[in-house]
Every structure is written in C-alpha cells, then in structure tokens.
C-alpha positions in Angstrom: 5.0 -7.2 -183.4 5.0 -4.2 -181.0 8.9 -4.0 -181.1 9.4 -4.4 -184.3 7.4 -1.9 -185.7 9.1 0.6 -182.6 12.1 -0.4 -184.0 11.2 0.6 -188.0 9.4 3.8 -186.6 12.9 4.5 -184.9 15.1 4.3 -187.4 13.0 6.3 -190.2 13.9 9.2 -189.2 17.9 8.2 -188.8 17.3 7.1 -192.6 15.7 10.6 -193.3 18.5 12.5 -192.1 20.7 11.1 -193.6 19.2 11.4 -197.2 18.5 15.3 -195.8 22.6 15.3 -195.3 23.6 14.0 -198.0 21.3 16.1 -200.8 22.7 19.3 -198.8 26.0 17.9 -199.7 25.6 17.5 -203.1 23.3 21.3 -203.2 26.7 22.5 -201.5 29.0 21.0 -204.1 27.0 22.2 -206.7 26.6 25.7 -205.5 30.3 25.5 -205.1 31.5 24.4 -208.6 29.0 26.3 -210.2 30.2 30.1 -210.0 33.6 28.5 -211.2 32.2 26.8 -214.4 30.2 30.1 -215.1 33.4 31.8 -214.8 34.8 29.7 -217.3 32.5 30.3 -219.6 32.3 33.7 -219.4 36.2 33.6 -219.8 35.5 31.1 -223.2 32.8 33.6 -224.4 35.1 36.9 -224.0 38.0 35.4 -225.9 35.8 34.3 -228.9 34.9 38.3 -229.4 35.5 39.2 -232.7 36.2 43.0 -231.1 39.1 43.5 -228.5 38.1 43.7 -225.1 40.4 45.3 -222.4 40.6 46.3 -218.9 42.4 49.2 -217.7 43.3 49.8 -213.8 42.9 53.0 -212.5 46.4 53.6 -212.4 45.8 53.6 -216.5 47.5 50.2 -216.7 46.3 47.5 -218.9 45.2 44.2 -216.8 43.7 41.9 -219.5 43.3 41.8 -223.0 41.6 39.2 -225.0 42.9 37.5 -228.3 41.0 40.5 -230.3 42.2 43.6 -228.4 46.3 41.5 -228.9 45.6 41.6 -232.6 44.4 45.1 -232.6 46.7 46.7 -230.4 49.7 44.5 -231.9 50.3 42.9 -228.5 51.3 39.6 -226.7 50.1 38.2 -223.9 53.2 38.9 -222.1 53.4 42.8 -223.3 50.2 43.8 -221.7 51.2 44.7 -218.4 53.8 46.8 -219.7 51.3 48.8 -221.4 49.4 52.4 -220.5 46.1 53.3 -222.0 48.1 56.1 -223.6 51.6 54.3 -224.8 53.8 56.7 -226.2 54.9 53.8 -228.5 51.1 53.3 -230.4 52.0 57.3 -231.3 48.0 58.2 -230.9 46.9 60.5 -233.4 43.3 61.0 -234.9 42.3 58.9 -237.5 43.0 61.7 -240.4 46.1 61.6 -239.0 46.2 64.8 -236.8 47.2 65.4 -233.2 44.7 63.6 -230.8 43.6 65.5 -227.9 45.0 63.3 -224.5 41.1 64.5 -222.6 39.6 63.1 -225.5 41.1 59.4 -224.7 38.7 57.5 -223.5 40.4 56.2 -220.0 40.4 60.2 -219.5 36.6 61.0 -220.1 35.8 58.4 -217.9 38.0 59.4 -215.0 36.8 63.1 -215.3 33.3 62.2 -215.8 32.5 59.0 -213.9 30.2 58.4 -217.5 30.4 55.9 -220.0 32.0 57.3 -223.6 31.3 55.5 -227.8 32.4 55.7 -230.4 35.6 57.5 -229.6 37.7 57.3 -232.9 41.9 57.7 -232.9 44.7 55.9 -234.9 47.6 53.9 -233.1 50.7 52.1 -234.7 52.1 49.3 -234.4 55.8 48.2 -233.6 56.0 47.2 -237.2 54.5 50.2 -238.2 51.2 49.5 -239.3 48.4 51.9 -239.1 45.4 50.7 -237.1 42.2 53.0 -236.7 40.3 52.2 -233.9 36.0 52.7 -232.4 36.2 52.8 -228.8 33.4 52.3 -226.4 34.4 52.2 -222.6 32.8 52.0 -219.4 34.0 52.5 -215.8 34.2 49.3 -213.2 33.3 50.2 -209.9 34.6 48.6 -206.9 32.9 46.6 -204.2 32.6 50.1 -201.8 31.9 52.0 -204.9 33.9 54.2 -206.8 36.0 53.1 -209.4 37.7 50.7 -209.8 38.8 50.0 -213.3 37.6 50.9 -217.2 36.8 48.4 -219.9 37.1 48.8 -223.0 35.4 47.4 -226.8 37.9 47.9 -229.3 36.5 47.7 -232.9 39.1 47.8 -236.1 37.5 50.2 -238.1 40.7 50.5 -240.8 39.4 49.5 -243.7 36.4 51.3 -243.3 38.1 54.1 -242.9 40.1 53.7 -246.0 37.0 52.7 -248.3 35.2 56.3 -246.8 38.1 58.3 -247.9 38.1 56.1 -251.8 34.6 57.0 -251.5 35.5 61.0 -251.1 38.2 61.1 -253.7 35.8 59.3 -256.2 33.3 62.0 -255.2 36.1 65.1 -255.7 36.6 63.0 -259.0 33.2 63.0 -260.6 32.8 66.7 -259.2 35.5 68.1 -261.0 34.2 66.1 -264.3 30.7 67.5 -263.7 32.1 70.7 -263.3 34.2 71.0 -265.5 32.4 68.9 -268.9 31.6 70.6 -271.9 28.4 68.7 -272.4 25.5 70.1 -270.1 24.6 67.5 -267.5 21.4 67.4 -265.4 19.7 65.4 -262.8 16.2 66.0 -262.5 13.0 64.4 -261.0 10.2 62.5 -263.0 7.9 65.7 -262.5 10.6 68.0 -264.0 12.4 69.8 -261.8 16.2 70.0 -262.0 18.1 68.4 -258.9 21.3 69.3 -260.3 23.2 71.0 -263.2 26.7 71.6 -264.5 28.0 75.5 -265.8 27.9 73.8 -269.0 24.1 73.4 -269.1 23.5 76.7 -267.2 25.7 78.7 -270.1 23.8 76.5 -272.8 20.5 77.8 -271.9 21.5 81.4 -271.3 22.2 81.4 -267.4 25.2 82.6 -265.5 25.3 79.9 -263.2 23.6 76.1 -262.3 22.0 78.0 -259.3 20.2 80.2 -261.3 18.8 78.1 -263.5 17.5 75.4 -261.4 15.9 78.2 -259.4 14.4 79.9 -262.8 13.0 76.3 -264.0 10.3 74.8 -262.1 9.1 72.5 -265.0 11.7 71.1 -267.4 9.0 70.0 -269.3 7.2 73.1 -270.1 10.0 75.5 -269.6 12.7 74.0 -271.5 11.7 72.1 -274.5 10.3 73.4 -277.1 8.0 70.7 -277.6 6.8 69.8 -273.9 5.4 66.1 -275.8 9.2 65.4 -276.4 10.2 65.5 -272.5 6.8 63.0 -272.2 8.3 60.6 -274.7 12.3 60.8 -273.2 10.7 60.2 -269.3 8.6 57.1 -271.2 11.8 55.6 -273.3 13.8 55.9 -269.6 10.9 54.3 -268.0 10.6 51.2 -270.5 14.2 50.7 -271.3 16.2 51.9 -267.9 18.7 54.5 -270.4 18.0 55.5 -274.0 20.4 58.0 -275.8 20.3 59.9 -279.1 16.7 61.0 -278.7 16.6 64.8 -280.7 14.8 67.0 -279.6 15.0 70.8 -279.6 15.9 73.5 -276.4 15.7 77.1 -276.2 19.4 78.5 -275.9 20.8 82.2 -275.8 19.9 84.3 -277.4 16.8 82.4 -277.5 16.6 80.8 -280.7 15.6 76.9 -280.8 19.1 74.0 -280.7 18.9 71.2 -281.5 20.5 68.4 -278.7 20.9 64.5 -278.4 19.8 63.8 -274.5 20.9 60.3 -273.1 19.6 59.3 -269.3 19.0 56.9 -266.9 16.1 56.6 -264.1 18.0 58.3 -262.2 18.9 61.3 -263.9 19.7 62.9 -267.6 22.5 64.6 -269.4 22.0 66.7 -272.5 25.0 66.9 -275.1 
C-alpha cells in the first residue's frame, strides 16, 4: 500500500505539468492568431467605409486606398501607387472652381504643422472628366521612433451637396429679385407687429423712400399702419385659424396721407399687402 500510493504521489506532478504545458500551448497559439484575426477585421471594417480612407507616405505617395477613396478619386487598385497627393491629372481647384492654394492641401498642413487639419474642401477630376468635390480630414502617422511617418486621410463626396447649396443660392437671388422688384408691397412681420422685412414697393406705398426707413419708422404695424388697429387683430386671428387667408379689406394710410384701401393675403409666417 506504501508503494503504491508513492507511486500515484509521484506521478501527479508529471500529470500537472503536462496539463501546465499544454494550456501554455494553446495561450501561445491563441495569442498568436489573435493579433492576425484582429487585423483582419480591422481590414473588413475599413473597406466597408462608406467615406474613402487613404494613406499617404511621406514622400506624398499614396500606399492604400480603400474601395470608397477608389470611387472617389476615380482610381483602381492597381493606379494607386502611381499616384501623388497632389496629381497633376485630378487638376485641383477649389470647389467654386478657382485656383486651390498647393499649402492649403492637406498632406502640406500636416507636414508644416505636425497638426491634424477638417474639413479641407477642393475639387478634383476625374479621367473621364467628372467633377468630384471633396471634405477632407487628415491626420499625421507617426513612426515607431516618433516623427512621422505617414498621413491618412477621410475622404467624404460632398458633390451633390455642393450643387443643391448653390440651387439653393440661385433660388434665393430668384425670389430676391421678385421681392425687389414686385409692384405689390410685400411684408414679413412678427405676431406683435413689427416688420421683419419689406419690398420698395410697400416702402413707396406708405410714403417712405426706402424698406429701411420704414421698418425703422414702424414699431407697431398694428397701431401705426392701419387705420383701424381692430382690423390687423382680425387678419393675425384669420392666419392663426386658417394657416393663410386673402382678400381681407382693410384700409392703410398712404402718401400723401389719405386713407387706401388694400386686399392683404398671409401666411403664419409672414404677410403681403396688394
């Protein structure tokens, strides 16, 4: 009985090491497969991006672009390396189509500064000649002794933004130049009577030499500009209950100052006298 219980008390602690082996095997093996299959990911998770990502050496020479950045910068795989951040063949101008300043690119900032740069807007074109506007925020890469190493890049398409801004400003230059330029006095005001804004027209109706004038002569439409201040009550009550009313008479002093007769049709948001 004495052996045999030397003999299991023996061997335990063979039986331990070798469980103590093999689970420092398996740690290792894990350790070792692991910073691959994060890399993996991470390589899964940049090419999803819906923005271009890119990497430029500090030579200025592109080194990796994701799917994005290809379709932004009308690229293949294969025509990155032949690329500069500053290809004379994108034709970089600013996005109204003006010269763009080379120290304003953003591989340039951040080789002057060290510092990271947004929202850096320019134009490029494409082979085919499409027009691309892009939003470019960039940050510097620095190497394993410091010092840097590389830049990358988020690319964001912002052309159709761009384009619906500029509809935007045209429609804008287009009501202006209505407003301006109507016959028919028009007004915004707010609900406690005071003008916001006025055309000549309006300003000429009431005996003013200019929209200016006016809104800073009237303080309370109300009071100052009807006739009968319970009229302007009843229009701001119709507007309130039905959203726009029209054809409500009513009478304003003119110039020379004798009593006319207008038809005012608003909104809630504003009013317009004819």
């Amino acid at each position: 009985m004495s052996r045999t219980t030397n003999t299991k008390e023996q061997r335990a602690p063979k039986s331990s090491s070798r469980r103590k082996t093999t689970t420092r095997r398996m740690r290792e093996k894990r350790d070792t497969h692991m910073p691959r299959a994060h890399e993996e990911q991470l390589a899964r998770i940049v090419e999803m991006l819906p923005n271009g990502i890119v990497i430029v050496d500090r030579d200025g020479h592109l080194t990796f672009a994701n799917a994005a950045a290809e379709r932004i910068l009308g690229l293949t795989r294969h025509g990155i390396a032949e690329c500069t951040h500053n290809d004379p063949r994108w034709k970089i101008t600013a996005a109204d189509g003006k010269p763009f300043p080379e120290d304003s690119l953003p591989f340039v900032q951040i080789m002057r500064t060290g510092e990271s740069v947004r929202g850096v807007e320019h134009a490029i074109e494409h082979s085919d000649g499409n027009r691309v506007v892009l939003s470019i925020d960039a940050a510097p890469l620095h190497g394993a002794v410091g010092g840097f190493a590389d830049m990358v890049a988020s690319l964001t398409d912002i052309t159709e933004r761009k384009r619906t801004e500029a509809a935007l400003r045209e429609a804008e230059r287009k009501y202006r130049a209505i407003f301006e330029n109507a016959v028919e006095g028009i007004f915004q005001s707010t609900v406690e009577g005071r003008f916001l804004t006025a055309n000549p027209a309006l300003a000429r109706m009431l005996g003013y030499t200019s929209p200016e004038e006016m809104i800073t002569s009237i303080t309370d439409i109300g009071h100052q500009l009807y006739v009968d201040s319970a009229r302007r009550d009843e229009f701001m009550r119709l507007i309130q209950e039905q959203g726009r009313v029209s054809d409500v008479r009513t009478l304003l002093p003119s110039a020379p100052p004798s009593p006319r007769e207008c038809a005012p049709t608003g909104t809630r948001t504003g009013s317009c006298l004819a």
